[in-house]
C-alpha positions as a Markdown table, in Angstrom:
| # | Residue | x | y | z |
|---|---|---|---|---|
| 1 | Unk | -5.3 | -1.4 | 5.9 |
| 2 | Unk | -9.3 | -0.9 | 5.4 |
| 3 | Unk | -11.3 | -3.9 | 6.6 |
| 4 | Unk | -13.7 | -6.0 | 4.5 |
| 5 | Unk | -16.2 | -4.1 | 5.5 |
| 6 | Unk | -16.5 | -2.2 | 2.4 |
| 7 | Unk | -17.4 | -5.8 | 0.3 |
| 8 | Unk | -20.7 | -6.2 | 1.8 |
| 9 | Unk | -22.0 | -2.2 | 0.8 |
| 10 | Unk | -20.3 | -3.4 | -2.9 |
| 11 | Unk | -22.1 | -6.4 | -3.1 |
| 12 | Unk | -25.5 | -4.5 | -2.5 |
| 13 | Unk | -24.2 | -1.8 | -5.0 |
| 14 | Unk | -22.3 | -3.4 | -7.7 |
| 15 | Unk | -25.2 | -3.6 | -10.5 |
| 16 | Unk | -24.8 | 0.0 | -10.1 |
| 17 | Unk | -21.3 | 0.3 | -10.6 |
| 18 | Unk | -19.8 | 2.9 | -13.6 |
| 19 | Unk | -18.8 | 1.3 | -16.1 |
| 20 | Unk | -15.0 | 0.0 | -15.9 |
| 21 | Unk | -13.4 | 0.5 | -19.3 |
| 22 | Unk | -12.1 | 4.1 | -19.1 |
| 23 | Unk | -9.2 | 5.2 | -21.1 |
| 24 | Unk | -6.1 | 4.8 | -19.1 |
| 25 | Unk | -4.2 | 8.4 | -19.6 |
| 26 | Unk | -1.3 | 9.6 | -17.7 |
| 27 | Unk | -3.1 | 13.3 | -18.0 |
| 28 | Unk | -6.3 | 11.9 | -15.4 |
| 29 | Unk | -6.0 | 8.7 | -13.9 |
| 30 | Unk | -9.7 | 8.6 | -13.6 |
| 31 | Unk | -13.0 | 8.4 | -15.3 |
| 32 | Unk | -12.8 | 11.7 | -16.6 |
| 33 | Unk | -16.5 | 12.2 | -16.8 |
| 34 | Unk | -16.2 | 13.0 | -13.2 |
| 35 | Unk | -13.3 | 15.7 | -13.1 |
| 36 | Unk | -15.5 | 18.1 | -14.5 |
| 37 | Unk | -18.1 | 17.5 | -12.3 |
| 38 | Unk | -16.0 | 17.8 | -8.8 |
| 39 | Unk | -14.4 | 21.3 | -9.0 |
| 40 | Unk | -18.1 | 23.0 | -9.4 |
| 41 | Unk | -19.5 | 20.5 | -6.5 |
| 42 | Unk | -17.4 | 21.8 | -4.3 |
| 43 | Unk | -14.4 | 19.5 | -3.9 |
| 44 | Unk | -11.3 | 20.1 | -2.1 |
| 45 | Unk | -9.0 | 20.6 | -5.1 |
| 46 | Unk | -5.9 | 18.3 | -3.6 |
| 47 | Unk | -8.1 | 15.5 | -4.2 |
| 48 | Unk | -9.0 | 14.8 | -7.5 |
| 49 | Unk | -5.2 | 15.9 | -8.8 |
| 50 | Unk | -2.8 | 12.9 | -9.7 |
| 51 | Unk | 0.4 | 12.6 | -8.4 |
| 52 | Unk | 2.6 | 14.7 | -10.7 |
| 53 | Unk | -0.8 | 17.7 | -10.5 |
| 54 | Unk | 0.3 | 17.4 | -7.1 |
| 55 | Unk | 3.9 | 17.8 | -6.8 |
| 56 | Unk | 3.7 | 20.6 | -9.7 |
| 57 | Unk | 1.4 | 22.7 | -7.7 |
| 58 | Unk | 3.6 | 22.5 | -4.7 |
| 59 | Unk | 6.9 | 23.1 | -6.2 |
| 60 | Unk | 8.6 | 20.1 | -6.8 |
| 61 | Unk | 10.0 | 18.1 | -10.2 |
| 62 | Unk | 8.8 | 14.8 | -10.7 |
| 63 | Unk | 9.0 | 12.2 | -13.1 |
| 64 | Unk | 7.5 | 9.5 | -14.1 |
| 65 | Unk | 8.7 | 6.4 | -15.0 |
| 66 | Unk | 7.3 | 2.6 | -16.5 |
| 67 | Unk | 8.5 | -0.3 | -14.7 |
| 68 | Unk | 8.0 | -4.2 | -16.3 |
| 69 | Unk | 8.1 | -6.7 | -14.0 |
| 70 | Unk | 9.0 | -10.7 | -15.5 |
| 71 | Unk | 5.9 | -11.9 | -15.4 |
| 72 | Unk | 4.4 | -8.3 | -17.5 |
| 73 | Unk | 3.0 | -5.8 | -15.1 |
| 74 | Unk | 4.0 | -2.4 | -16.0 |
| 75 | Unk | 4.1 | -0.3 | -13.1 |
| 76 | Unk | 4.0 | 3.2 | -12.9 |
| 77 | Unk | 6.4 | 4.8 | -10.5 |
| 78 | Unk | 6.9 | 8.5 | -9.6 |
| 79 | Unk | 10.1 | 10.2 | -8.6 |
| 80 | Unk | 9.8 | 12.8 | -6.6 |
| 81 | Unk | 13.9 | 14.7 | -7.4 |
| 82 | Unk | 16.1 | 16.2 | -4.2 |
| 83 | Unk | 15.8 | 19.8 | -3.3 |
| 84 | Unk | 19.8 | 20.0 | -3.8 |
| 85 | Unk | 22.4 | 18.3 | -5.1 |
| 86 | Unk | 24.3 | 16.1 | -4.3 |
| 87 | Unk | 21.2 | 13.7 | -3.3 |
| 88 | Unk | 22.3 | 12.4 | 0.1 |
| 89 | Unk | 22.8 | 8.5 | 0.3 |
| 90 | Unk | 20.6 | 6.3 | -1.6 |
| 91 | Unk | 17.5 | 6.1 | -2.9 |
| 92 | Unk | 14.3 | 6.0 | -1.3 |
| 93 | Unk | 11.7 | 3.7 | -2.7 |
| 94 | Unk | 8.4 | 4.0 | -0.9 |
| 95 | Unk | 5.5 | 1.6 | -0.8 |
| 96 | Unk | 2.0 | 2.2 | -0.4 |
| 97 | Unk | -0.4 | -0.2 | 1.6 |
| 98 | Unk | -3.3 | -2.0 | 0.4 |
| 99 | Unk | -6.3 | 0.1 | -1.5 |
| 100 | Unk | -3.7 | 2.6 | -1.9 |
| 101 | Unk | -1.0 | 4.3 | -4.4 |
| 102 | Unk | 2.0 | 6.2 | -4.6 |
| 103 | Unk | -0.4 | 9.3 | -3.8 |
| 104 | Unk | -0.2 | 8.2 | -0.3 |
| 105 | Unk | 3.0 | 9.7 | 0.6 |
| 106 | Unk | 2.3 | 13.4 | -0.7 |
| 107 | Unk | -1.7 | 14.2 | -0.6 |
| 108 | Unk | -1.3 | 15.5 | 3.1 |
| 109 | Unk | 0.9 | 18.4 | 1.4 |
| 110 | Unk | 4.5 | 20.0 | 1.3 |
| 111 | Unk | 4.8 | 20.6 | 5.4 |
| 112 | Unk | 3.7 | 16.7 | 6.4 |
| 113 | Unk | 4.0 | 14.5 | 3.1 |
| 114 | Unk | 6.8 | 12.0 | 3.2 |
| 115 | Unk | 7.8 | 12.1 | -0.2 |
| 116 | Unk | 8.3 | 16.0 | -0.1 |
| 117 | Unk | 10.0 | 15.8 | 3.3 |
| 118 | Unk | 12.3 | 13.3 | 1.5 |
| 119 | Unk | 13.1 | 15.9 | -1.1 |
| 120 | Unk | 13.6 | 18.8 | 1.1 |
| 121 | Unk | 16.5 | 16.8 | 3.0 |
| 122 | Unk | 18.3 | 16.2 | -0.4 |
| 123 | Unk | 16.7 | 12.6 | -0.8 |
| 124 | Unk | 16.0 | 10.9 | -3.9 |
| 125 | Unk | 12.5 | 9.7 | -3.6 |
| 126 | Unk | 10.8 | 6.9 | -5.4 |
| 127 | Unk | 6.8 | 6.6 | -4.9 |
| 128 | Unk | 5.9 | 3.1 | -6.7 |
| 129 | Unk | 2.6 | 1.2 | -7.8 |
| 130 | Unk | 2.5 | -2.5 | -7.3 |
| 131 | Unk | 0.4 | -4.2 | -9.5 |
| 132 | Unk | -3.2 | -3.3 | -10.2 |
| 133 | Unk | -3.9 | 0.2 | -8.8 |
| 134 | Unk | -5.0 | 3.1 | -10.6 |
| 135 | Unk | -1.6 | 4.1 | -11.6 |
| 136 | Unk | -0.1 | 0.5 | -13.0 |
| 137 | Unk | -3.4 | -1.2 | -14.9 |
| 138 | Unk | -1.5 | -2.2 | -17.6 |
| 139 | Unk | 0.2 | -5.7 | -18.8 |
| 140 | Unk | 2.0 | -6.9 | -22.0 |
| 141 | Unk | -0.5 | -9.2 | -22.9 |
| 142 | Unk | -3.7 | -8.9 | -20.7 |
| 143 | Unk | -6.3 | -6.3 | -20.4 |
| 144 | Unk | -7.4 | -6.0 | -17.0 |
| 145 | Unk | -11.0 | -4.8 | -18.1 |
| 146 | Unk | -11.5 | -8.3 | -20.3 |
| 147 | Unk | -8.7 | -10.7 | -19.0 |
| 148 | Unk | -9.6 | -12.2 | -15.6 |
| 149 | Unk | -5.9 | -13.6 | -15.7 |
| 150 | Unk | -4.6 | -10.0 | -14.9 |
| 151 | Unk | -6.4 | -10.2 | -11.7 |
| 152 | Unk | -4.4 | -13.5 | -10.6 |
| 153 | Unk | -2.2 | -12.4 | -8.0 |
| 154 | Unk | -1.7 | -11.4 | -4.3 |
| 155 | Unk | 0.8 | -9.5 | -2.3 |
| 156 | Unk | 2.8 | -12.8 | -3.1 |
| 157 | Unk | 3.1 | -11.5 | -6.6 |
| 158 | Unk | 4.1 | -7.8 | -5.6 |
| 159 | Unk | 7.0 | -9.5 | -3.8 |
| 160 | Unk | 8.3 | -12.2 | -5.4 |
| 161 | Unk | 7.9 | -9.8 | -9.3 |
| 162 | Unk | 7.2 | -6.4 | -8.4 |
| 163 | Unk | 9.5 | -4.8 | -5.5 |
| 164 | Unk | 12.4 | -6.9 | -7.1 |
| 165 | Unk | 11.8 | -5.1 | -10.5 |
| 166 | Unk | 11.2 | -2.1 | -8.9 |
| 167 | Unk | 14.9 | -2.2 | -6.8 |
| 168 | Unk | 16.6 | -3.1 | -9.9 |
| 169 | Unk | 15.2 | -0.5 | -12.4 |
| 170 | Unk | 16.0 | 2.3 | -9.6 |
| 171 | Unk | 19.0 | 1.1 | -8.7 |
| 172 | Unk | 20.1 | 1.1 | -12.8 |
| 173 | Unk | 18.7 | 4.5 | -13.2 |
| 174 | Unk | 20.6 | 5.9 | -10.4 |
| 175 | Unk | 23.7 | 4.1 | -10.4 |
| 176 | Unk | 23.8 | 3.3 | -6.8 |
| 177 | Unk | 24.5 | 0.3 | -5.3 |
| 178 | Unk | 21.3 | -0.3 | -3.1 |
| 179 | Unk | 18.6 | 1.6 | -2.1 |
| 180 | Unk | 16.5 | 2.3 | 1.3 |
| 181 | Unk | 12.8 | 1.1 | 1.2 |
| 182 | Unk | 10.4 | 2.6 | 3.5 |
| 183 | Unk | 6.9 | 0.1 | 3.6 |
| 184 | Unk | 3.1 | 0.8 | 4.8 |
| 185 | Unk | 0.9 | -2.0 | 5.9 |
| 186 | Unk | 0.9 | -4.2 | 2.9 |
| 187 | Unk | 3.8 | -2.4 | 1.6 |
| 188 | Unk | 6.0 | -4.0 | 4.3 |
| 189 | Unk | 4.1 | -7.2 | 3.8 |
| 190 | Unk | 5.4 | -7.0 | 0.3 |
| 191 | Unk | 8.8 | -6.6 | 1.8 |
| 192 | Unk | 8.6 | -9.7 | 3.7 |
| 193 | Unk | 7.2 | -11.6 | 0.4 |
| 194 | Unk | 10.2 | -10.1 | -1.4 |
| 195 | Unk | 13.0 | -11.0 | 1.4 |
| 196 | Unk | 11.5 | -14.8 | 1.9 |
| 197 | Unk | 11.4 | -15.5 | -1.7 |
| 198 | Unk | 14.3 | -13.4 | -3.0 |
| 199 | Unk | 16.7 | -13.6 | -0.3 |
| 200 | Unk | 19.5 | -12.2 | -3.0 |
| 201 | Unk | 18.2 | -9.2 | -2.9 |
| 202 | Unk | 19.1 | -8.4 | 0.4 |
| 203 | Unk | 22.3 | -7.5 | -1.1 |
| 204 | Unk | 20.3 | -4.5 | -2.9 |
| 205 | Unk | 18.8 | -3.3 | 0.5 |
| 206 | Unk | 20.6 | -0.8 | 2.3 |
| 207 | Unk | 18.0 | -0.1 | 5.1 |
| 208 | Unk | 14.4 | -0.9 | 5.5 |
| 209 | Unk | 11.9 | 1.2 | 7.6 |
| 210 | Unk | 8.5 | -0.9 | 8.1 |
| 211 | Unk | 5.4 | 1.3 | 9.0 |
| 212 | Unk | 2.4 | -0.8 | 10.1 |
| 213 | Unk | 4.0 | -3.5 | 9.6 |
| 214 | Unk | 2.1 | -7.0 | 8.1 |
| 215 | Unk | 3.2 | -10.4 | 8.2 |
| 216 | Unk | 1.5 | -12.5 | 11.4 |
| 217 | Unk | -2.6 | -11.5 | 11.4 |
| 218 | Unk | -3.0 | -14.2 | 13.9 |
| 219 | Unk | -4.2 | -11.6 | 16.6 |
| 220 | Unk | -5.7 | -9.0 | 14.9 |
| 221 | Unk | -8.0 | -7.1 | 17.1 |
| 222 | Unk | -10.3 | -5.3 | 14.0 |
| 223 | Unk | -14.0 | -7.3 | 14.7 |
| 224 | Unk | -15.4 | -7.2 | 11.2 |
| 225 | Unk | -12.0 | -9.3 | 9.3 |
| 226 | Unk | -12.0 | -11.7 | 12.1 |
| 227 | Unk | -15.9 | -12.4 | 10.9 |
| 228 | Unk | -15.4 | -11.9 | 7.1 |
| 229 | Unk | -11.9 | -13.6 | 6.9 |
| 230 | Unk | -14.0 | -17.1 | 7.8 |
| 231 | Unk | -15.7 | -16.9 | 4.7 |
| 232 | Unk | -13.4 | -15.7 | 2.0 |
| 233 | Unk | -13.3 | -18.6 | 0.0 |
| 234 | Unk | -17.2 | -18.0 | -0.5 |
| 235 | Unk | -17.0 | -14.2 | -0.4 |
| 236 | Unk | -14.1 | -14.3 | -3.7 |
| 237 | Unk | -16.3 | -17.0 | -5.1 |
| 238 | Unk | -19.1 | -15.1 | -5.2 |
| 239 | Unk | -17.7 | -11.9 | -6.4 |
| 240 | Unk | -15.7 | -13.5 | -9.5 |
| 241 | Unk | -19.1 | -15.3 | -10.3 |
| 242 | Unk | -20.5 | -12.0 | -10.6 |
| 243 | Unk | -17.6 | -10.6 | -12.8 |
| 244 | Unk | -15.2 | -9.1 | -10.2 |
| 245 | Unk | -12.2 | -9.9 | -10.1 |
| 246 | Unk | -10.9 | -6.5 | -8.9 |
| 247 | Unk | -12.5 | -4.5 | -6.3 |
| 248 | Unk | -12.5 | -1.1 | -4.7 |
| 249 | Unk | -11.5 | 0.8 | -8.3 |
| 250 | Unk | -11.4 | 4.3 | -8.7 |
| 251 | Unk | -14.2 | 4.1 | -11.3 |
| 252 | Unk | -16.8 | 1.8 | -9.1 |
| 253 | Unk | -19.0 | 3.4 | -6.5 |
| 254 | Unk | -16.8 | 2.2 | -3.7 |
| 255 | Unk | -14.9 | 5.0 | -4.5 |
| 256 | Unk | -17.0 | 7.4 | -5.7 |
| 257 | Unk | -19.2 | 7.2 | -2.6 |
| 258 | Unk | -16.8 | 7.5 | -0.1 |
| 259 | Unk | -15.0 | 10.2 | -1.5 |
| 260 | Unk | -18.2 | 12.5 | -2.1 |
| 261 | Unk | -19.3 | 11.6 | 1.7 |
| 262 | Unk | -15.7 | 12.5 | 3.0 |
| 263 | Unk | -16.2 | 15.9 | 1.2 |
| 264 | Unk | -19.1 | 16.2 | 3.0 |
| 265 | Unk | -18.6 | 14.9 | 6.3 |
| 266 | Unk | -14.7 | 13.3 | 6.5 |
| 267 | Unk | -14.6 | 13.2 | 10.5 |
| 268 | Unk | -18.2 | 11.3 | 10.6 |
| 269 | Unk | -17.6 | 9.2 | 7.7 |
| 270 | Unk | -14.1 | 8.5 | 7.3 |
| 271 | Unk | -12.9 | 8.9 | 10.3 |
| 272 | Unk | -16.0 | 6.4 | 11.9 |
| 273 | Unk | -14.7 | 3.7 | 9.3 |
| 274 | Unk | -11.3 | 4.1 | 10.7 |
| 275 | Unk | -12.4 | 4.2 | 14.2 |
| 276 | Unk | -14.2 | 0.8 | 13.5 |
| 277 | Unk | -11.8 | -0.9 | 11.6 |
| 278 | Unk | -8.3 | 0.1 | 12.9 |
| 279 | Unk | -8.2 | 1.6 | 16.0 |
| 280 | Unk | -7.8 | 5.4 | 15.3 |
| 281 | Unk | -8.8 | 7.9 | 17.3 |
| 282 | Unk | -11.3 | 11.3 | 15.8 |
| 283 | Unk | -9.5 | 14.1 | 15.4 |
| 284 | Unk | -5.3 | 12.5 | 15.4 |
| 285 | Unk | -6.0 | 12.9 | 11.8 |
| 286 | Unk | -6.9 | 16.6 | 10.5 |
| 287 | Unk | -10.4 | 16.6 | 8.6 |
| 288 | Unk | -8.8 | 18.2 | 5.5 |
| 289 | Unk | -6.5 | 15.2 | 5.1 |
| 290 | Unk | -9.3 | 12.7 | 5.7 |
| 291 | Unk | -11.5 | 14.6 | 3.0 |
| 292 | Unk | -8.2 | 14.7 | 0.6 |
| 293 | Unk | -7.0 | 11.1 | 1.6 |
| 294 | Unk | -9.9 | 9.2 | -0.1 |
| 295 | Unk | -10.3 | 10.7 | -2.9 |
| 296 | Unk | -6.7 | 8.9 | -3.1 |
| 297 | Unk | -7.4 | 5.8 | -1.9 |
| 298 | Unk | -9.7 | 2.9 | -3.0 |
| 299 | Unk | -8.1 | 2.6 | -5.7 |
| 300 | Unk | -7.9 | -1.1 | -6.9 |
| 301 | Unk | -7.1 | -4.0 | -5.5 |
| 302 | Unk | -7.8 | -8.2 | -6.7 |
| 303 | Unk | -10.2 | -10.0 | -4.9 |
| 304 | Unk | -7.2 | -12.7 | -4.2 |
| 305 | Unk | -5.0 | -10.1 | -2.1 |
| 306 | Unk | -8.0 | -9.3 | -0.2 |
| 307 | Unk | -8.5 | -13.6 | 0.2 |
| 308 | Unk | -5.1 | -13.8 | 1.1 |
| 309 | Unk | -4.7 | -11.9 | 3.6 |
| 310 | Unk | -7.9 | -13.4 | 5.3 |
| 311 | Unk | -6.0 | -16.5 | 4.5 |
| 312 | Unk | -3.5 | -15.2 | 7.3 |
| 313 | Unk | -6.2 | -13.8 | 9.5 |
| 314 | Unk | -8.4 | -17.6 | 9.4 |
| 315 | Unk | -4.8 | -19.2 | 9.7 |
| 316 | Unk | -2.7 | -17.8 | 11.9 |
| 317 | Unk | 0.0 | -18.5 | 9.7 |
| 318 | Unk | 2.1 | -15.8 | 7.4 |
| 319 | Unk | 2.4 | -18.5 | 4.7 |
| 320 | Unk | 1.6 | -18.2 | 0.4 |
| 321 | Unk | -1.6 | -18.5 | -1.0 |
| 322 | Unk | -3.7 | -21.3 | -0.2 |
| 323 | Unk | -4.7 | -22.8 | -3.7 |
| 324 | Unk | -6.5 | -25.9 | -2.1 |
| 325 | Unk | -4.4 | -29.6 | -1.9 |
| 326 | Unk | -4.6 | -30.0 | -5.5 |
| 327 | Unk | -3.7 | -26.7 | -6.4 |
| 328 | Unk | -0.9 | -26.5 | -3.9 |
| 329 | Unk | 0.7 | -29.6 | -4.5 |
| 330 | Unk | 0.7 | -28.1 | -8.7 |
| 331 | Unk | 2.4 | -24.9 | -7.3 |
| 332 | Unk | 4.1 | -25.6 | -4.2 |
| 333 | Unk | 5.1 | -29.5 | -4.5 |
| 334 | Unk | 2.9 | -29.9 | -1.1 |
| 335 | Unk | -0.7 | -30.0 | -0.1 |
| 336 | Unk | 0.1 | -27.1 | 2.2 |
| 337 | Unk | 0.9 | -23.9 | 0.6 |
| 338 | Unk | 5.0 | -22.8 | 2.3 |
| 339 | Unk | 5.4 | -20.5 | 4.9 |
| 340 | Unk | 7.5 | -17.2 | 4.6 |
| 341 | Unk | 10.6 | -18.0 | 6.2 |
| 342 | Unk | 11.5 | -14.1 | 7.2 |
| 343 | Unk | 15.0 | -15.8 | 8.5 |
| 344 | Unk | 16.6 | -15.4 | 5.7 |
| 345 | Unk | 15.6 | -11.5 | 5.4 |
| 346 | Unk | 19.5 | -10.3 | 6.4 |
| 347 | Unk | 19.1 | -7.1 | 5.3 |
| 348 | Unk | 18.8 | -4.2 | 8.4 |
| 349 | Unk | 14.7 | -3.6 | 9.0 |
| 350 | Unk | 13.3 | -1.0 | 11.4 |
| 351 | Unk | 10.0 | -1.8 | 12.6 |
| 352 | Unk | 7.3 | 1.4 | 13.4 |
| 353 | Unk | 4.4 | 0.4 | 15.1 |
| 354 | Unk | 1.2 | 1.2 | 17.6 |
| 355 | Unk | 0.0 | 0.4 | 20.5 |
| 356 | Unk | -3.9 | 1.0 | 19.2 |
| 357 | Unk | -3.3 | -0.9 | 16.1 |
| 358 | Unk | -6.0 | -3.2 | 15.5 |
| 359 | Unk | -4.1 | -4.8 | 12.2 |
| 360 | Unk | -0.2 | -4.7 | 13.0 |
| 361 | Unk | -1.1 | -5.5 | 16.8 |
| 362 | Unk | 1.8 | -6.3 | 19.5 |
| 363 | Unk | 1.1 | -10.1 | 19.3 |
| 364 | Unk | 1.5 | -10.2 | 15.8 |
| 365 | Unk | 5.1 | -8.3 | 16.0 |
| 366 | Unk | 6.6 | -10.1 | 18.7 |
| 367 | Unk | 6.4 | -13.2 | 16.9 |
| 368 | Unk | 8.3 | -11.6 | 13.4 |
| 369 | Unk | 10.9 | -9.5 | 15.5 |
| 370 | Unk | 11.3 | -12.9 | 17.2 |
| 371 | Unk | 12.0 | -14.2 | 13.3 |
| 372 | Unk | 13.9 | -11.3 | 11.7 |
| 373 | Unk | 18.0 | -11.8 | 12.3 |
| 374 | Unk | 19.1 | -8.3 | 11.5 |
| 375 | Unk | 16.4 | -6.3 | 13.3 |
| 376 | Unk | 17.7 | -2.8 | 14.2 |
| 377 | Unk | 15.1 | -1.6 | 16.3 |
| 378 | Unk | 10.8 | -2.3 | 17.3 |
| 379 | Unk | 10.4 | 1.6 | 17.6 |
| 380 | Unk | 6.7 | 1.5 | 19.1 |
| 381 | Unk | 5.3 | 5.4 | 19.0 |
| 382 | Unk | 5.4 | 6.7 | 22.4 |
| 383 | Unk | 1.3 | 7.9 | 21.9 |
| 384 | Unk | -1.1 | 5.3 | 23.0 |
| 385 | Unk | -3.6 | 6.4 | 20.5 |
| 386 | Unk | -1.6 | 6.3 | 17.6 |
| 387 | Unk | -3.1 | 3.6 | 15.5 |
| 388 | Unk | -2.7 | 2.2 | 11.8 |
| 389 | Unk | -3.0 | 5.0 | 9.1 |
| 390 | Unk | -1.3 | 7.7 | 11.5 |
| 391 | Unk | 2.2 | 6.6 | 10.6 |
| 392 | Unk | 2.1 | 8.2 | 7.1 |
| 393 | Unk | -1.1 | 10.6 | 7.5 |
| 394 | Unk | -1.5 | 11.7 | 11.9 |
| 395 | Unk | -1.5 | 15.1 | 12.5 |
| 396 | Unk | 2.1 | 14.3 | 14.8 |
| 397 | Unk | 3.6 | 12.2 | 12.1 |
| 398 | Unk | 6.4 | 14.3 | 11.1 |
| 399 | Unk | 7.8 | 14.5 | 15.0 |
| 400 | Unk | 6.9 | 11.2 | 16.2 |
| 401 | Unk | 7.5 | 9.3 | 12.7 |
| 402 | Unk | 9.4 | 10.8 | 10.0 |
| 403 | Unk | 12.7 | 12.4 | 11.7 |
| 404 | Unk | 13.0 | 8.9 | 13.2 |
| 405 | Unk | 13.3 | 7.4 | 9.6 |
| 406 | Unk | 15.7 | 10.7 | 8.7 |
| 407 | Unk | 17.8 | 9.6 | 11.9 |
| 408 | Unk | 18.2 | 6.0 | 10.9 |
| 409 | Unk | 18.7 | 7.2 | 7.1 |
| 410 | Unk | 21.7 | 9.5 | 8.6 |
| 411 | Unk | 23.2 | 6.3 | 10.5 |
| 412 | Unk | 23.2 | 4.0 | 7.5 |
| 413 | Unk | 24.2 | 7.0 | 4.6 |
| 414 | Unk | 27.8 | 5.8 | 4.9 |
């Protein structure tokens, strides 16, 4: 997960910010004033494709499917199909982390991407888009460019509406009875939401593999969201009096910047911010996937997920969104908003974590594997350098992180 930092250089730049109302076509994805302009600049090609441009080129079928959730959402999911049939167990359902999309799990290419390496072990793979990203702007009712009500919702909202929709559209579509779910950072945050809140759908959960995962923030070691998280109130005030109620889009110069400067200069750039922010160490990510990662990522996200989480940061509590006493008591029945009781996630959960995490630090874990009944392992990655983002992108990924999730998939096929 990418600190706050990134609010303060939008601030500075947001009266310079493209304008947002782009058509929304499955074809692009993004403004497409700026496609044109990328292949003759120079850009690596992997990233300014979508996610289907990308499975196509490397040779493997994808669909694409719409999702609604109850409360309207429609998500985009991809499917990435099994290299052979039968598909082995159940299906996979991957979830991206915070600024981030589905993209996540293939950009790095056929030899290290997740999703592929899914595929080529005769896996069903399921790449999904909670709420609000590039790939799932759309509602029944609102319009996220006019309606400031599309913009109302956290990861509490991705767990309690979203991953429960998800489960059950996949699990209709396939006709299995459960699935496996493998999280990133807030992706196993919305896992925890999900379990808490919807303890019946435990039932639907063969396996879960957490990868960074997000729940306590209490001892976070990253410097600037300690700082920033003190003033969110003030910081998401300010920004929605401005007009922004969604931040870090695809079509706004916090992601057009970035991903021109990573073209340039990914190991300076993107890997300094990473450095600074999470704990990584230059160079345990290549600079190709760096350069191709951002052009994937930054890709929307509501101000009130970013305010919630520094809720949990200022706290030290994994709890739901503080609304204030009044608002809470309308909402919650109390004047304190209810914590996330992760005791009743039954379901089997593998947790995959760092030792140079700055976000999903050792503190932070002891006190939910302390909390979860049916944990199955704390795999820590026997590299002291490995740090937040290396899980799904690090150049050692595949050996030190993804035949571990193949093992555990074999254990719990039957």
């Amino acid at each position: 997960m990418i600190t706050f930092i990134l609010i303060i250089f939008y601030v500075l730049h947001s009266t310079y910010t493209i304008p947002a109302k782009w058509p929304h076509k499955f074809i692009s994805f993004e403004p497409p004033e700026t496609r044109p302009i990328k292949r003759p600049l120079g850009y690596i090609e992997d990233t300014y494709l979508n996610f289907t441009q990308l499975a196509t080129k490397y040779g493997y079928p994808s669909e694409q499917h719409s999702v609604i959730t109850e409360d309207g959402y429609v998500l985009t999911v991809f499917r990435i199909l099994p290299k052979c049939s039968p598909a082995k167990g159940f299906p996979v359902i991957l979830g991206h982390g915070i600024y981030d999309s589905s993209d996540t799990w293939i950009f790095t290419g056929p030899d290290t991407g997740l999703g592929y390496i899914l595929s080529n072990n005769c896996y069903d793979a399921w790449a999904v888009n909670f709420r609000g990203n590039t790939y799932s702007r759309k509602h029944l009712r609102l319009d996220p460019e006019k309606d400031s009500a599309f913009w109302e919702f956290s990861f509490d909202e991705n767990g309690n509406y979203d991953l429960p929709a998800l489960i059950d559209y996949i699990l209709n579509v396939t006709e299995k009875s459960s699935v496996y779910y493998v999280g990133h950072s807030q992706g196993s945050t919305d896992f925890f939401v999900m379990g808490s809140l919807r303890p019946d759908y435990n039932e639907k959960v063969r396996l879960s593999i957490q990868l960074a995962p997000v729940a306590w923030m209490k001892n976070i070691k990253s410097p600037i969201p300690k700082i920033l998280s003190r003033r969110s109130k003030e910081i998401r005030s300010a920004l929605e009096f401005a007009g922004y109620n969604e931040i870090f889009a695809k079509h706004q110069l916090t992601h057009l910047v970035p991903e021109l400067l990573c073209q340039i200069a990914p190991n300076a750039v993107c890997g300094t911010v990473l450095a600074l922010t999470t704990g990584y160490k230059l160079g345990s990510i290549t600079s190709l996937n760096l350069a191709i990662g951002i052009g994937h990522l930054l890709v929307g996200v509501s101000v009130k997920t970013l305010t919630h989480f520094a809720q949990l940061v200022d706290s030290g509590q994994f709890r739901r969104y503080d609304e204030g006493k009044a608002g809470n008591t309308r909402k919650y029945g109390s004047t304190l908003p209810p914590k996330y009781d992760v005791s009743l996630i039954t379901s089997p959960v593998v947790l995959i974590s760092a030792k140079n995490d700055w976000l999903s630090t050792p503190e932070d874990l002891f006190i939910l594997t302390s909390r979860l009944p049916n944990l199955v392992e704390n795999y820590v990655v026997p590299e002291p350098t490995w740090s937040h983002n290396n899980h799904v992108w690090g150049v050692n990924a595949t050996e030190l992180v993804f035949e571990k999730i193949l093992s555990f998939f074999q254990k719990f096929n039957t």
